[in-house]
N, C-alpha and C positions, 0 to 999 in steps of 0.2 A: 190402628183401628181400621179396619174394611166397612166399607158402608155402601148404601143407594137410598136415592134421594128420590122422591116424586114431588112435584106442588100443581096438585091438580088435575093430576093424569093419572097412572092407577092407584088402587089403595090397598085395602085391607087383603082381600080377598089372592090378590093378586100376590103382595108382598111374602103371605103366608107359604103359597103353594113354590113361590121361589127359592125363599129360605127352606125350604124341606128336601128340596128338587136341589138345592148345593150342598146342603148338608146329606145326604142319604145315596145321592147316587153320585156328583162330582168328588165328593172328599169319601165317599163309600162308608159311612157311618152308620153300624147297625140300628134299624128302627127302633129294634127292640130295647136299646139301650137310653131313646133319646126319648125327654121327658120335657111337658109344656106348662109353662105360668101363661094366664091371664088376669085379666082387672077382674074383681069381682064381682062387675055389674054389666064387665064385656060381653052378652049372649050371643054377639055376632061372632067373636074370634071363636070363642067355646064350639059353636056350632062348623064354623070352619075347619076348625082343624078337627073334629072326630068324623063328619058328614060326609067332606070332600078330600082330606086329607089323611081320615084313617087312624087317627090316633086314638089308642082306646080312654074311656073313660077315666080309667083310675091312674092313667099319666098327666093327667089334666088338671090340674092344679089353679082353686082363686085364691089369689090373692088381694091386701086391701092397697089404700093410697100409699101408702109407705113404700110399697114394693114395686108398684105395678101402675103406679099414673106419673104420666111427667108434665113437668112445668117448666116453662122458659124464664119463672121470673113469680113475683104477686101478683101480674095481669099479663094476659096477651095468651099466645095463641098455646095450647096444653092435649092433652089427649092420654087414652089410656095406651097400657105397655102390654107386651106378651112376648116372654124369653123362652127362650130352647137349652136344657140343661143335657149332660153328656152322663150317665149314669156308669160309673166305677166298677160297681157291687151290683148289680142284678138280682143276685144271689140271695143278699135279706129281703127280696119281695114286697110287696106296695103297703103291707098293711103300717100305719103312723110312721108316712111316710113327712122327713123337713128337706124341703129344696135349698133350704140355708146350712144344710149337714155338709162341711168343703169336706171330710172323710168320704164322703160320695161320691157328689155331684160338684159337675163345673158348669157355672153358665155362659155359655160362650156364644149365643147372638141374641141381641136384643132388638124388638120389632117395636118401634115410638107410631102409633096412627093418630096423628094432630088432627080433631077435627071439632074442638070447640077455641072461644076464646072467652079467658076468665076476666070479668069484669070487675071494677073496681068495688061491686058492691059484694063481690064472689060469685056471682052469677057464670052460670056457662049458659052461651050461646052458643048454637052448632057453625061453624066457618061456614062461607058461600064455597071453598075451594078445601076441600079435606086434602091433605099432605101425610107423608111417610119419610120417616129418615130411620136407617136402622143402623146398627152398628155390630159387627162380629172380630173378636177378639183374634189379633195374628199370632200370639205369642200360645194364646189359649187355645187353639186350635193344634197348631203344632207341638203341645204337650199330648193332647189328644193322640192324634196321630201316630207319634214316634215311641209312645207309649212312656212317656218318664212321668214321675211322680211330682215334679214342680216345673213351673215355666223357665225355673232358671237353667234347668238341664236339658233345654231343646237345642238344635246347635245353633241356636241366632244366639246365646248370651255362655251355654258352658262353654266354648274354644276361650273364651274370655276367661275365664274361673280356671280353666286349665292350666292356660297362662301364669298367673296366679299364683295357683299351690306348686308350680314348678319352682317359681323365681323363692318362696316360701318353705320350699324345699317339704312341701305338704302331700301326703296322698287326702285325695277329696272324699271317696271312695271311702278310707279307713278313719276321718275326722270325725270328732266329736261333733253337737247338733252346736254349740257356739262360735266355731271354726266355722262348719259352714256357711252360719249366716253371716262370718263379714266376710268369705271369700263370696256370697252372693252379694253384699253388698259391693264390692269391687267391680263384680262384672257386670250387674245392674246399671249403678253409679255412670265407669265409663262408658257405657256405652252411650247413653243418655248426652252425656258432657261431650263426648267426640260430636255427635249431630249439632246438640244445640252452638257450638262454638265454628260449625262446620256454616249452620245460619247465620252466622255473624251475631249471637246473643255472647257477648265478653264477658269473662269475671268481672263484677264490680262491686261497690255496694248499695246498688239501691236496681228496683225494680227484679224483672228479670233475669239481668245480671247477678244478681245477690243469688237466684237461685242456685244459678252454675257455680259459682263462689262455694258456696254450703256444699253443692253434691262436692266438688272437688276436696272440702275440706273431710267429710265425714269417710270418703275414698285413703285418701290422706293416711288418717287416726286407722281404720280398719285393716291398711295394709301394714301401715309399723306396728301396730301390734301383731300381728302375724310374724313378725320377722321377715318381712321383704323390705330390700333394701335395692338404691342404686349401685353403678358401679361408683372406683375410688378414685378421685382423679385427683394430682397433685394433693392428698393428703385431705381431699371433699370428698364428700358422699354427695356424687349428682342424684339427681331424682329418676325413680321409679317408675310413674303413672307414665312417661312416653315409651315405656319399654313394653309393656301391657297394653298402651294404645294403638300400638303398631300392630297388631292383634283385632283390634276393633278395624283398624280402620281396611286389612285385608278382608274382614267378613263383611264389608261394606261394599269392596270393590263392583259387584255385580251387579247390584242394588241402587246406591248411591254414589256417582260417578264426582259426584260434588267435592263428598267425604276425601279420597284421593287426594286430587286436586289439590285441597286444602290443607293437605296431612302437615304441611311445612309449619304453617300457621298453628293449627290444631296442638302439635307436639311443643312445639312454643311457649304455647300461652299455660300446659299442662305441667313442664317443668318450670319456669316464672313462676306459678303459681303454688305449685308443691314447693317448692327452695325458700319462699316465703314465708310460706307458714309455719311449716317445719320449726323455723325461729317462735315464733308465736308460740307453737305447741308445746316446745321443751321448757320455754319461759314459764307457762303455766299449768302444766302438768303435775311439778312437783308440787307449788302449793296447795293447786288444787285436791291432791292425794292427802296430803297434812288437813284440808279444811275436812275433807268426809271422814278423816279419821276421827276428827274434833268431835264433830256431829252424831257419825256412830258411839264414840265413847259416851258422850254428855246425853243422849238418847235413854242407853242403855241405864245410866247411872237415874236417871229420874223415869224413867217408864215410860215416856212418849213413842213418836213416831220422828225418826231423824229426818231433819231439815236444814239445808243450807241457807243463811242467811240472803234477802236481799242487797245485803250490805258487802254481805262477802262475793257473792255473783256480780254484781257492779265493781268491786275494785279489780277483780279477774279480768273486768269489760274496761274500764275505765284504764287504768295503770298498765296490765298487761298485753292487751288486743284481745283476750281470748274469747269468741264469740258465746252468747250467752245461751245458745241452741246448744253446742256443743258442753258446755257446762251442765245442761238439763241431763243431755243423755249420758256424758260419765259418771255422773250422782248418781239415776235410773239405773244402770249397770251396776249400782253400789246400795241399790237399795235405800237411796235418799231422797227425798223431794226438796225443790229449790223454791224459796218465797217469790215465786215473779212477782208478786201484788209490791213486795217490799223492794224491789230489784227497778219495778216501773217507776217506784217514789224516786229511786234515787235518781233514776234517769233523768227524771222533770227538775228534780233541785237542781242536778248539777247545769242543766239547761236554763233555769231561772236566775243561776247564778253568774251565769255566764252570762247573759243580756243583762245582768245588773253590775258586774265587771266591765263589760264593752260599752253601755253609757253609765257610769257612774257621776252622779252627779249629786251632791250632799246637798240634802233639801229638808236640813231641820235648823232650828233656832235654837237658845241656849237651855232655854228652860225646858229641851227635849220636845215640846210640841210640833206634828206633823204640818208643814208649811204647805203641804197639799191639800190640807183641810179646807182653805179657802181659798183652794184657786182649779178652776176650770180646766180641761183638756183644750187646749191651744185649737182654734177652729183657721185649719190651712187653707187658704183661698189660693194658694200659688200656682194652679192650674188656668187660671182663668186673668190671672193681672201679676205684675210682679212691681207695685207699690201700692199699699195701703194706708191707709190711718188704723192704729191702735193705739191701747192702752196700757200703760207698765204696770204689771201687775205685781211685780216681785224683783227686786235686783239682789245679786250675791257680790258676795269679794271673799275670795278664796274660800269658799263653800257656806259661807255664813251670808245670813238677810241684810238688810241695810238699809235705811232710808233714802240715801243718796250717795254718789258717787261722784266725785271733782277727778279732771282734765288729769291725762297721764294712768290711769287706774286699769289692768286688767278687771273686766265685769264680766260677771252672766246676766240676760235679762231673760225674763219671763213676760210676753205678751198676750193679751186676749185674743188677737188675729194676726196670722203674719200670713206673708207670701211669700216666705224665707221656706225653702224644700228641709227639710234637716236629714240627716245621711242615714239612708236605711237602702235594704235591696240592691246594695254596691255603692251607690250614687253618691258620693261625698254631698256634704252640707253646701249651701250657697253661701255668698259672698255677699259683702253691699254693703249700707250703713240705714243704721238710725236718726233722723231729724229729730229735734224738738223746739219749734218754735211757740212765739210767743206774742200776741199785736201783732197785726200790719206786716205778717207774716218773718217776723224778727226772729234770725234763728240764736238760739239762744245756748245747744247743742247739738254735738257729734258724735255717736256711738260706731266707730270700724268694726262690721260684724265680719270677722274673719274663719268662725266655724260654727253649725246648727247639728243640735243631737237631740234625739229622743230618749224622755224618761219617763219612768212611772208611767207608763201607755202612752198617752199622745201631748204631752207636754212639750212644750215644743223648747232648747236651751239656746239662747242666743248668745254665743261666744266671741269676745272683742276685747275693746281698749277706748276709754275715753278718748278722744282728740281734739276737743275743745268742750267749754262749759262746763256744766253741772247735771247729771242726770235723777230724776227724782221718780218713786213710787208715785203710782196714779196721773204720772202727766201723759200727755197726748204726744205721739209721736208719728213719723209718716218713715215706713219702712220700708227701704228701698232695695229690691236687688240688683246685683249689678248684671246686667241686661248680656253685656256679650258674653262672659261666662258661664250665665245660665243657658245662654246658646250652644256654646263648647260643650255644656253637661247633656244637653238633650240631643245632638248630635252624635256624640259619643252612645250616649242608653242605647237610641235608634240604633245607629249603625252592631252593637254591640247581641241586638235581636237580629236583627242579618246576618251577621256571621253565625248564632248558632242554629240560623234556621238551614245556611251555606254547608255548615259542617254536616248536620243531619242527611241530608240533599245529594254532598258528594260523598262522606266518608262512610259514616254509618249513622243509620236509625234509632242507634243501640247510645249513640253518644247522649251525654245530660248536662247539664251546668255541674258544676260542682262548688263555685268561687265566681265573685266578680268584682269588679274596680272601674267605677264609670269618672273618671276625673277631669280638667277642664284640660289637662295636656295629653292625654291617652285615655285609652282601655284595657283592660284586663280581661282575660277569660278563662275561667276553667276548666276542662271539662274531663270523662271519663273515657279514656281512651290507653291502648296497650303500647301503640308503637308513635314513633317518629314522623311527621308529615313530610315527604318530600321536598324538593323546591317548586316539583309541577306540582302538586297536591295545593301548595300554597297560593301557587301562581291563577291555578282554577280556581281556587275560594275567591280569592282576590276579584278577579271576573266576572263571578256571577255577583259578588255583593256590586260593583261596582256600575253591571247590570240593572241593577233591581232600580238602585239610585240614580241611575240615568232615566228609568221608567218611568221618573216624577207620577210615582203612587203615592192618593194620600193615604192619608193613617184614620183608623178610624178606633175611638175610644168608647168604651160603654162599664158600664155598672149594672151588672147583673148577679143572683145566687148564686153560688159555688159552683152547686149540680149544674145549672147550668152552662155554665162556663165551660167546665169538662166533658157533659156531653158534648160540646160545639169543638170540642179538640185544643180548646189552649193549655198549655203546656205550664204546669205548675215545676216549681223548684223543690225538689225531693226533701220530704223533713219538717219543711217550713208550713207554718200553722196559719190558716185562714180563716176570715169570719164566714159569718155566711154570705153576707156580697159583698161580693169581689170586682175589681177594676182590671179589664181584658182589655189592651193592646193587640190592635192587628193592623199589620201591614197585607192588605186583601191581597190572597195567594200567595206570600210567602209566609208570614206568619203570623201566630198569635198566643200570646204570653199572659200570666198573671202580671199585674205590675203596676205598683203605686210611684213609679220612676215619672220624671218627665222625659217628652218625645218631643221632638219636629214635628210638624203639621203636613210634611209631602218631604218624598225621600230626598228629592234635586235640593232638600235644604244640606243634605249630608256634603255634597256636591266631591268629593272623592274620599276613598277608602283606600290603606297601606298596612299591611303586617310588617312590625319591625324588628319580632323576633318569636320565636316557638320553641318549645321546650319543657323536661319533664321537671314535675315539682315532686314527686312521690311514686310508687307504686301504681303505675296505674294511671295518672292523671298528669295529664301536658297542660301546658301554660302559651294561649298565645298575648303578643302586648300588640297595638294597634293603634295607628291616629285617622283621625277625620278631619274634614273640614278646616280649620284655621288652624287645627294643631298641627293636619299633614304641611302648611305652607311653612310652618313654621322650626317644622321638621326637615323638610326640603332644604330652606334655608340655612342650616346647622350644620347639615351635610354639604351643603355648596361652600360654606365657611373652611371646614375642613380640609375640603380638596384643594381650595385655594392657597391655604397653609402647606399642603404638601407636594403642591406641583412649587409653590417659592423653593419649599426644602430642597428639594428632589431637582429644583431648575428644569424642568416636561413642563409640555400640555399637559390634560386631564388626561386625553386619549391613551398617552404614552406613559401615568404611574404603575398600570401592573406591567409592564414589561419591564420597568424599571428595579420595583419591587425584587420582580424577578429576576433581574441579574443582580441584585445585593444580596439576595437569600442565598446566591449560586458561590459568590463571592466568598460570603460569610462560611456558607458549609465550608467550603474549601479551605479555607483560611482555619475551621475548627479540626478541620480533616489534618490538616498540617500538623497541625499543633498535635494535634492526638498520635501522629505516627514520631512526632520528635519525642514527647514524654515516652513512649512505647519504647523506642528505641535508649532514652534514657535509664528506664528502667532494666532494660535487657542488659545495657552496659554496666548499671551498678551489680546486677544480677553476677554477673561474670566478678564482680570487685569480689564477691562475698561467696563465689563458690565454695572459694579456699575454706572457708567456715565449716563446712559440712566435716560432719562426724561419725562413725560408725557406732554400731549396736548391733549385739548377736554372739553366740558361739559357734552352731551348727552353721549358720548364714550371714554374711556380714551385709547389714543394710544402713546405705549413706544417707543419715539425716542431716534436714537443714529447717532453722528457725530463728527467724531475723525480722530484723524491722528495716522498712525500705522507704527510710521518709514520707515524704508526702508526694509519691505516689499514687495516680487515682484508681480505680478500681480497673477500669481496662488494661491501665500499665501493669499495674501489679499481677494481673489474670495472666498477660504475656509475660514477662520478668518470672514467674511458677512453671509454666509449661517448658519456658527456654530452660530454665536449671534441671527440672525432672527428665527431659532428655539430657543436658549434659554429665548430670551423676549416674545416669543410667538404671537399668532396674539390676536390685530393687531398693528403690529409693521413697524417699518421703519428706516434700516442701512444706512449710508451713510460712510465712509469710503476713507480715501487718504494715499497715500504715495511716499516717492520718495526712487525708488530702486538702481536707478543710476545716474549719474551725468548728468545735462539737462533733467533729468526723470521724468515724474509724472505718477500715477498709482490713479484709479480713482473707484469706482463700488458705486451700491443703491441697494441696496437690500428690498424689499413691500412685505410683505403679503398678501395673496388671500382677508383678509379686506381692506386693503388700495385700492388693485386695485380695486373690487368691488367697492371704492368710486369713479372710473377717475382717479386716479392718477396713472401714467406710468412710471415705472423706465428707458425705453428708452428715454422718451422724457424730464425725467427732467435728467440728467447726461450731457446730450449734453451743455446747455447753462454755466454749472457749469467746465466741458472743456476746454472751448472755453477762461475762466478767465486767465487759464495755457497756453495756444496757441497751444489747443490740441482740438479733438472732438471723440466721439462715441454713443454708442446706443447700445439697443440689447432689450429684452422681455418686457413688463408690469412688470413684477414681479421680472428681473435681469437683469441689464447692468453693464457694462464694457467701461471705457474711459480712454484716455492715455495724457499727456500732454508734454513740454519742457521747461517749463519755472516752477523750482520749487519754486520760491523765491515769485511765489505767489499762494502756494498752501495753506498757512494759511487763507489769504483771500477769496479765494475760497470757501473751508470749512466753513469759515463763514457766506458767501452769501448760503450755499447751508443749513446752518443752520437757517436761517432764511426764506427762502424762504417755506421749510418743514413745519415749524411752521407756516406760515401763513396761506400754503394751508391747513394743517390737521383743523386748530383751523376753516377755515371756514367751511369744512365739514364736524363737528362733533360737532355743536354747540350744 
């Protein structure tokens, strides 16, 4: 989009005579062709453009608020519109004339003159400062211009399409109107996804991300049905789209020097992401063909209108991966509509089921009556104190009520108040115990609460072990957390909002949580990202976090509505459902978070930060683990241990275990090195034992075969032991060769001479069936393969299938 902006400075009058003045004499665009909307109540633009600009009346077009006023929103600052349309047809003349007929007309610049602001009671006020922003279409302009009939055939998007119907083996030109639109969708599609990934916007699934995800898939699906395909590499089909993006990213070169640049990356993340799916697609392509056949028949048979089930679109989602967009439009192309309403039900169950799976906690009594009936949502105070008095409202033993509970007993308790955190938002449950005394402060019980969960909403489960006394419903109790743990938990949370505000900061914008694990010995993080961090990458996260916590900032916590939270920039967790107020965490200037977690009060409590390891968990999404505070010392410590253990081993200083190391590694190759050229040579010698074996076949051509078992021989030896004898019997000859080197092992190779192959016979493709005897398989050249098996006990039979089989094929080739 092309635009100019004024705030303040010129306006209507001005903006007009400029848009005219580009359109009519810079881009040379017949007057007579070009046609004006304004608002219906605009008398000033009306009057501008036929008075000062010349336009005749009956090109002059009002239109109402629908068309021709724009709004920033329900309030704020609004104004009316007036477009310039490009006229096709001249020809059918003004009379019942529609500027919304695209057989016609194109609108291709739009003129915004902001000079009211809509008030909350709908009122318009005129602005102290009238403003102009316009917009003129690049794509739409350039159809204009170069005279084609759609935007997708200007040359910013058909070299793309070209591409395309080449690889598709398509002419564009002689395609049906269904063809064209998914080889437009192709070149659309990429072009789009090469920018936005050129921005650093990554496939993922949420936000943004998701969008680029989608185009990539919908590109995907449009080009394998066309029949475009990658090349064949080792018996794969590589992907497609960086073959066609190589393509985008040359008609970029001049324009966006970025694009380039980034091509490496770009073509990457394009095949990654095609090779992906691809799996996805084929997985649910085929039932999904079976579900609309279902649909169209069962339709047909009772008179409706064919619909896919909710139920059937969620298992495609659920079960398959197949996205539920993509389900919409292949039904649509089939003439069926899909229940979203019943598709969204199953979404929430399977989500309701899943938080009643992940705290599951049995809260009925025998006679079936609901135990929640009379008991409260647990009121957390653990923000503020971390010992309280309560009241036991409820004990279990193994998922059943109970009145009491004697010393030695796994218990759940249910309290009126606790200061116990229970594990929600990553944050494991706290630690500590239950008191209950009794007089004169007589304790009289111990409850070891060693886990807290949430159920049924905000119920709070205190999970433990009697360890002395008796615990009863309705007694009083003083619930203690244990203090340096829940330091460890809130050190950890803190630090764990630094690093993602760290990764944001250094890596990309684009990163999000995905997972987290806030526990008293580490941290967990997950987030959405494509590639590997370096060791500098880390080494700089490391830095800056360890930065922020040197800045001894404190933290500041507030409770405020949602909206507002969001406007103010904290960063919610994708998915996850909030009330209307919400509890924001902010570390002032670096960040700020949704989060019912506990926190430090000032970063210097974190007092240092260490990554102890990164890495991928899935598609898409790295995993770093972390310690802080008394876990890093404690971590430290474990590794001092160790090194202490391996400088005794090793008899070094610290300084001196990797050079040590590395002369054992050096040692050891060598030592396997040996080994492996004496079995080599072992085999070569039994090789020579068993020449004598070899046998001819043929009448026109005598060819020396051989097929033998060579003990336990490993796959190397056996590969040289094949090569040695195919030179020693000479061409034209043919090794075949077994052995089992280890236990469940087989070891396999065929060895042809340049005559054998010359006759058709391929050493990849006969080794495979003879494999497959062992419960094994391989392949490799015409003239040498290599196969493996597990099953030795019938490697003799093998061998003698692949001894006959030799002999039949040479004796027919060589009559």
């Amino acid at each position: 989009m092309l635009g100019n902006f004024s705030f303040g400075d010129y306006f209507k009058k001005e903006a007009i005579r400029w848009s005219w003045e580009l359109s009519t004499i810079e881009f040379g665009l017949p007057p007579e062709r070009l046609w004006i909307s304004v608002y219906e109540d605009d008398d000033e633009a009306f009057e501008i453009w036929h008075n000062e600009v010349g336009v005749p009346v009956e090109r002059i077009k009002r239109m109402g608020e629908d068309d021709n006023f724009w709004m920033s929103g329900a309030t704020g600052p609004c104004g009316p519109c007036s477009e310039i349309y490009y006229d096709f047809h001249p020809e059918r003349g003004h009379a019942d004339v529609d500027l919304g007929d695209d057989t016609r007309f194109i609108e291709f610049y739009n003129l915004v003159f902001m000079q009211y602001n809509k008030k909350d009671d709908g009122k318009l006020e005129p602005l102290k400062q009238k403003n102009i922003d316009t917009g003129l279409g690049l794509e739409r302009m350039a159809r204009i211009l170069q005279k084609v009939p759609n935007n997708y055939e200007t040359d910013l998007i058909y070299p793309i399409i070209e591409k395309a119907s080449e690889l598709a083996n398509i002419s564009y030109a002689l395609a049906d109107e269904q063809t064209k639109l998914k080889l437009k969708v192709v070149g659309d599609h990429l072009r789009a996804i090469a920018y936005l990934i050129s921005d650093g916007v990554l496939p993922s699934n949420i936000g943004r991300g998701y969008v680029v995800r989608r185009l990539i898939r919908r590109v995907v699906r449009a080009g394998r049905s066309l029949g475009i395909k990658g090349e064949v590499r080792n018996n794969l089909e590589e992907a497609f789209l960086p073959i066609i993006a190589e393509k985008v990213i040359e008609l970029s070169t001049h324009i966006d020097s970025d694009v380039k640049i980034k091509a490496p990356r770009i073509l990457e993340e394009l095949k990654k992401e095609e090779l992906h799916f691809v799996q996805t697609l084929e997985r649910g392509e085929t039932l999904l063909e079976k579900m609309l056949a279902n649909a169209l028949s069962n339709a047909q048979k009772s008179g409706t209108v064919p619909c896919l089930s909710g139920k059937e679109a969620f298992l495609l989602y659920d079960t398959f991966g197949f996205p539920v967009e993509l389900t919409t439009e292949i039904a649509e192309e089939h003439g069926v509509t899909v229940d979203m309403n019943g598709f969204d039900f199953e979404m929430e169950n399977q989500r309701r089921l899943s938080r009643a799976a992940h705290n599951v906690v049995k809260l009925a009594v025998e006679d079936g009556a609901n135990l929640t009936e009379n008991i409260n949502e647990t009121e957390f105070v653990g923000y503020d104190t971390l010992s309280a008095q309560a009241v036991v409202e409820s004990v279990m033993v193994n998922g059943s009520p109970v009145t009491q509970v004697s010393e030695g007993n796994d218990v759940e308790v249910l309290l009126n108040r606790t200061p116990f955190y229970a594990e929600s938002g990553g944050q494991i449950g706290d630690h500590g115990f239950l008191y209950v005394t009794r007089g004169e402060n007589k304790q009289t019980a111990v409850v070891e609460i060693k886990d807290v969960q949430k159920s049924l909403g905000d119920i709070f489960v205190h999970k433990g072990t009697i360890r002395e006394g008796v615990l009863e419903v309705g007694r009083e109790v003083e619930a203690a957390v244990d203090v340096k743990l829940r330091q460890r938990a809130k050190v950890h949370h803190t630090a764990t909002h630094l690093l993602q505000a760290a990764l944001k900061k250094l890596i990309s914008q684009e990163i999000s949580q995905s997972g987290s694990l806030v526990a008293f010995d580490r941290l967990r993080f997950d987030f959405n990202y494509g590639y590997a961090l370096t060791d500098s990458q880390l080494e700089e996260i490391e830095q800056l976090i360890n930065g922020w916590i040197e800045a001894a900032t404190f933290l500041e916590t507030k409770v405020m509505p949602l909206k507002d939270a969001k406007e103010a920039g904290a960063i919610a967790m994708f998915g996850e459902k909030y009330g209307e107020q919400v509890r924001v965490v902010e570390v002032p200037g670096v960040s700020m978070e949704l989060c019912g977690g506990t926190h430090v009060s000032n970063t210097s409590e974190i007092r240092v930060f260490k990554i102890i390891s990164e890495q991928g968990i899935a598609s898409g999404v790295r995993r770093i683990e972390a310690v802080a505070g008394e876990a890093f010392i404690e971590y430290i410590n474990g590794r001092e241990s160790q090194m202490k253990n391996l400088c005794s081993m090793l008899k070094v200083k610290a300084e001196e275990v990797a050079t040590r190391v590395e002369k054992l590694l050096e040692e050891l190759r060598m030592s396997r090195n040996e080994i492996a050229n004496l079995r080599t040579k072992a085999a070569v010698y039994k090789a020579l034992m068993i020449a004598n074996k070899a046998f001819e076949v043929g009448t026109s051509q005598k060819i020396r075969v051989l097929v033998e078992s060579v003990d336990d021989a490993d796959a190397d030896s056996l590969k040289a032991a094949a090569e040695h004898l195919i030179d020693t019997l000479q061409d034209p000859a043919a090794v075949i060769l077994g052995s089992c080197p280890d236990e469940g092992k087989v070891s396999l190779v065929a060895a042809f001479s340049p005559a054998v192959v010359n006759m058709g016979i391929q050493a990849g493709k006969f080794i495979g069936p003879i494999a497959k005897l062992c419960g094994g398989g391989g392949g490799g050249r015409p003239n040498f393969a290599q196969a493996g098996g597990r099953m030795p006990e019938n490697l003799p039979s093998a061998l003698e299938k692949a001894r006959e089989d030799i002999v039949s094929i040479l004796s027919e080739k060589a009559r």
